[in-house]
LUMTOR-978701 format. One record per residue (C-alpha): residue in one letter; z, y, x. Coordinates in steps of 0.1 Angstrom, whole numbers, plus 5000, padded with zeros to 4 digits. Layout:
<recs>
AZYX/...
</recs>
This chain:
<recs>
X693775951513/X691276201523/X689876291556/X692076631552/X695076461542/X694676211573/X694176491597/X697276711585/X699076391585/X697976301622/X699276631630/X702376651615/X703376291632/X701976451666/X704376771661/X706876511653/X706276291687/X706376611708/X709876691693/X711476411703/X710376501740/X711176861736/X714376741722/X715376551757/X714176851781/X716277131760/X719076931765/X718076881802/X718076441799/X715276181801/X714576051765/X716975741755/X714975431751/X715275431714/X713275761715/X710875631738/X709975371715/X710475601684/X707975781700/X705475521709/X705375401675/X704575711661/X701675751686/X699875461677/X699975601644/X698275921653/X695575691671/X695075441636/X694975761623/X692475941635/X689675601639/X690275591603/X689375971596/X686375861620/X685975581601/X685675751568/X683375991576/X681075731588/X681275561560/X680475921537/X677376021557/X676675651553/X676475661515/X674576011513/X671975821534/X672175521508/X671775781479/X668975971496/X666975651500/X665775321487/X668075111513/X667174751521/X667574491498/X667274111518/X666873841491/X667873431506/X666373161492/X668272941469/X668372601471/X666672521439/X663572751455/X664773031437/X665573361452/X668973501452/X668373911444/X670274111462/X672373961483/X672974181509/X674274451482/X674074841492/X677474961508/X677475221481/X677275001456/X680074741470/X682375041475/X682075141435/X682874781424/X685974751449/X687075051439/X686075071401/X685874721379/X686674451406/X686674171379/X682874241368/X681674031403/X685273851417/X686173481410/X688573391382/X690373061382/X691672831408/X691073191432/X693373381414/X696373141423/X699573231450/X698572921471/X695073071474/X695973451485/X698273231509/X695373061520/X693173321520/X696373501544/X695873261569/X692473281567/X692473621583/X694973601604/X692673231619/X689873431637/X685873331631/X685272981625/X681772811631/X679372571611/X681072811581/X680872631539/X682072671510/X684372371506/X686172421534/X688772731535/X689372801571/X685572731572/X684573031551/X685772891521/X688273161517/X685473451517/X685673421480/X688573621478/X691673721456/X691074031439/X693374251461/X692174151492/X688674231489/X688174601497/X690374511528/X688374211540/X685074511539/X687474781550/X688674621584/X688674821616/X686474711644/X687374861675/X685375171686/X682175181708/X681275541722/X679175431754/X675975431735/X676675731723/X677475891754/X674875721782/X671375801782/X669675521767/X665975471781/X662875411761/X663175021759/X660674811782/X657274651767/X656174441794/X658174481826/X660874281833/X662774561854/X663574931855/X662875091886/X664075471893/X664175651925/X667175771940/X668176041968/X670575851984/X671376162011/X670076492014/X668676652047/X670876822073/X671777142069/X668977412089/X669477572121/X668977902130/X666477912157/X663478132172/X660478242153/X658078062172/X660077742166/X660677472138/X664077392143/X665477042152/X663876752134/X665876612105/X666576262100/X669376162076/X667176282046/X666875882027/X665475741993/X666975461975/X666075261944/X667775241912/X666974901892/X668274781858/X666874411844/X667974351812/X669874021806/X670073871774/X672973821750/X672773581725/X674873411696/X673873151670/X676373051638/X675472811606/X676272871572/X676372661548/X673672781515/X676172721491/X678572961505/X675773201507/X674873171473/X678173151458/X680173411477/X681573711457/X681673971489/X678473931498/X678673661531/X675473711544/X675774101547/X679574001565/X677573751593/X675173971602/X677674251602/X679674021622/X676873931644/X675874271651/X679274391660/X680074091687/X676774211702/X678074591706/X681674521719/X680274251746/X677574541758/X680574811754/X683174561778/X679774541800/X679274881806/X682874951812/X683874661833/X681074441841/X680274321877/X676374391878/X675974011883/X673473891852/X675174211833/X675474531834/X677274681862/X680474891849/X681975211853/X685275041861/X683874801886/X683674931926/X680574901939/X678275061963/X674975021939/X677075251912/X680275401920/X682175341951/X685375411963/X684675741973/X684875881937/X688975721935/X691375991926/X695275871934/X696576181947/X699076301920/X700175981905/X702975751908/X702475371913/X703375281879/X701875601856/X699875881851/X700576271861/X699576571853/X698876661889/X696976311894/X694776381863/X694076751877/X693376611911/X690376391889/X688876661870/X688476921905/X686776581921/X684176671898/X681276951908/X681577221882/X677977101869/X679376781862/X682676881848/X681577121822/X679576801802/X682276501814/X684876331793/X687476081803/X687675671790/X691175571789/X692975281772/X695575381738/X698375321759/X697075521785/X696875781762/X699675751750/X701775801782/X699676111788/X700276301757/X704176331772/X702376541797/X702976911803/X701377191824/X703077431843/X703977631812/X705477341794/X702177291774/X701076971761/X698176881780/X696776621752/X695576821722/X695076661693/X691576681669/X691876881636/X688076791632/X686776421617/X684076271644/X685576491674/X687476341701/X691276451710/X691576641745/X692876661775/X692976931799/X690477071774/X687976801780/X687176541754/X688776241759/X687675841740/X689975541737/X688275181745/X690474901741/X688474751770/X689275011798/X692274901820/X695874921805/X698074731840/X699775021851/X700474901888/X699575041923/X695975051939/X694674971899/X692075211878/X693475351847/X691075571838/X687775741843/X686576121842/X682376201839/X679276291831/X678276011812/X674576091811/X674276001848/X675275621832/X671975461825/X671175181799/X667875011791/X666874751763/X663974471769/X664974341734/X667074581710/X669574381691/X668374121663/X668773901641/X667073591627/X667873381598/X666572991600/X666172891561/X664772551568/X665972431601/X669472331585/X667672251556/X668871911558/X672971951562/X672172251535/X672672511560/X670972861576/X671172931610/X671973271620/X670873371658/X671473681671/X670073841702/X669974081726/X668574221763/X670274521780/X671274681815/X673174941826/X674575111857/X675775441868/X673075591884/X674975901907/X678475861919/X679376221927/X678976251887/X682276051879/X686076031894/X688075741885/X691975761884/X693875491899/X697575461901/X699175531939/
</recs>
């Protein structure tokens, strides 16, 4: 299916969610709960929807890159001393064999069996598995896979990370341990107005604070055993440090949303004086169980103008879902769906990005969501993500050792630029 196709499809299953609504109100009734959950499930296929039309184009601008360019080839070293060319094979390239001749690289045989696809099933359905070999199926054993599994193994869908994207990410440190920014904590009073011989009264609530971010580091070490390496048909050291990499991005992501500031980054969801405080909670409007329109309203007006006109809202799918039942006045939706790949949905005309790691416990005195400027949330590196291979370490139990690593901070540096919605 196309990006086109997906996008007129995703629309035509968000008309069809909104008529079942519409249905209930012309005929002046709540929506039975068969059409509540007729409705649900054809929201969370608007949402798979539209990260695979994100998805997709990634993976396009991806491959003109590829084309453009000489890529990176990483060669391991067998075994016998020899080296293994091309192991970690251009995405282009892998996406032509899955999709063209599968059988010129995939394993015949014993592989090709039912008990192995069912193996190779439950495999997937396992999670990660350490100390990973050939041998062993649940152990990685099973990356060698039936024919008709293999573009879906590559093809999986990792869930999203934005805040990268949106924060400003500083020039990483080269010798400090810390980041140290200024702040003005509280402006001076207002001027009188007084003689013209005279200065006025003397000010004295005018105050300077300190913004710091340390980076902490993030780390991760796996073996795997050199025969699986050197045998696997998909390619399993591209699919570790793929793996690798991504672990490091949604633990960072979680941090930035919801982490305490304690040896990690210090969230956007978490209360605190050092980032966001109370002050900036927006309940009025809501109920103690969901979302309104008048609650979300109340969240965007928090918000100074200067800050509202760059800001976009975090919420969780089934947040989102809940709010696109949501009318204005007029009876207008007020969640607009994207008819363009790469840009976000919207609501109350401001972009709007699912995380699966921003609150979803609809219950009273809880945050559900967040509205901001997302500049004003700071991140720094010490030690951008890596990582490094160890050919001889495991040399012995006929392994290499895979560590990855990481240093980052973050923290919202102004307050008055966000407003978080929490249930009444």
């Amino acid at each position: 299916m196309t990006i086109k196709e997906m996008l007129e499809k995703r629309a035509g299953l968000a008309s069809q969610a909104r008529s079942i609504l519409d249905k209930a109100e012309q005929e002046k009734r709540e929506p039975l709960a068969e059409e509540r959950k007729q409705f649900d499930d054809i929201m969370k296929d608007v949402a798979s929807l539209k990260v695979d039309a994100d998805n997709e184009q990634r993976l396009q601008d991806t491959e003109k890159e590829l084309a453009t360019s000489k890529g990176r080839e990483t060669d391991l070293e067998r075994t016998d001393g020899k080296k293994e060319e091309k192991a970690e094979m251009k995405m282009c390239e892998l996406r032509k064999n899955v999709c063209g001749d599968v059988r010129s690289f995939m394993p015949e045989g014993e592989y090709a069996t039912d008990e192995y696809r069912k193996a190779f099933n439950s495999y997937l359905l396992s999670g990660e598995a350490r100390a990973l070999q050939k041998d062993s199926g649940p152990a990685g054993g099973y990356l060698s896979a039936p024919q008709q599994f293999m573009a879906e193994l590559i093809q999986a869908v990792d869930d999203q990370t934005f805040m990268r994207m949106l924060a400003r990410v500083l020039p990483p440190l080269q010798t400090a341990e810390s980041l140290g920014a200024p702040s003005l904590d509280n402006d001076p009073a207002d001027p009188t107005w007084t003689g013209e011989l005279l200065t006025g009264s003397e000010d004295s609530t005018m105050t300077f604070g300190k913004r710091e971010l340390q980076p902490q580091p993030l780390a991760q070490s796996i073996k795997v055993s050199k025969t699986l390496l050197r045998r696997s048909a998909i390619g399993a050291d591209s699919i570790v440090r793929n793996r690798l990499s991504y672990k490091i991005g949604i633990v960072q992501e979680n941090g930035f949303l919801n982490g305490s500031g304690a040896n990690e980054p210090l969230g956007i969801f978490t209360a605190s004086d050092n980032g966001i405080g109370t002050g900036r909670d927006v309940s009025t409007g809501n109920d103690e169980t969901s979302i309104k329109f008048d609650g979300l309203k109340s969240a965007k007006y928090k918000l100074k103008p200067q800050y509202r006109n760059r800001a976009g809202w975090i919420f969780h799918t089934d947040a989102v879902s809940q709010i696109s039942k949501l009318k204005d006045g007029e009876g207008r939706y007020i969640w607009q769906a994207s008819v363009v790949a790469g840009d976000p949905d919207r609501i109350l005309n401001l972009p709007v990005y699912e995380s699966q790691y921003a609150p979803n416990t609809f219950t009273t005195g809880l945050y559900v969501g967040v509205l901001g400027d997302f500049s004003n949330y700071w991140i720094v590196d010490s030690l951008a993500a890596t990582i490094q291979v160890l050919v001889e370490l495991y040399a012995a139990t006929n392994q290499n050792g895979y560590i990855s690593r990481s240093e980052t901070d973050g923290m919202p540096v102004l307050a008055e630029a966000f407003s978080r919605v929490k249930l009444g």
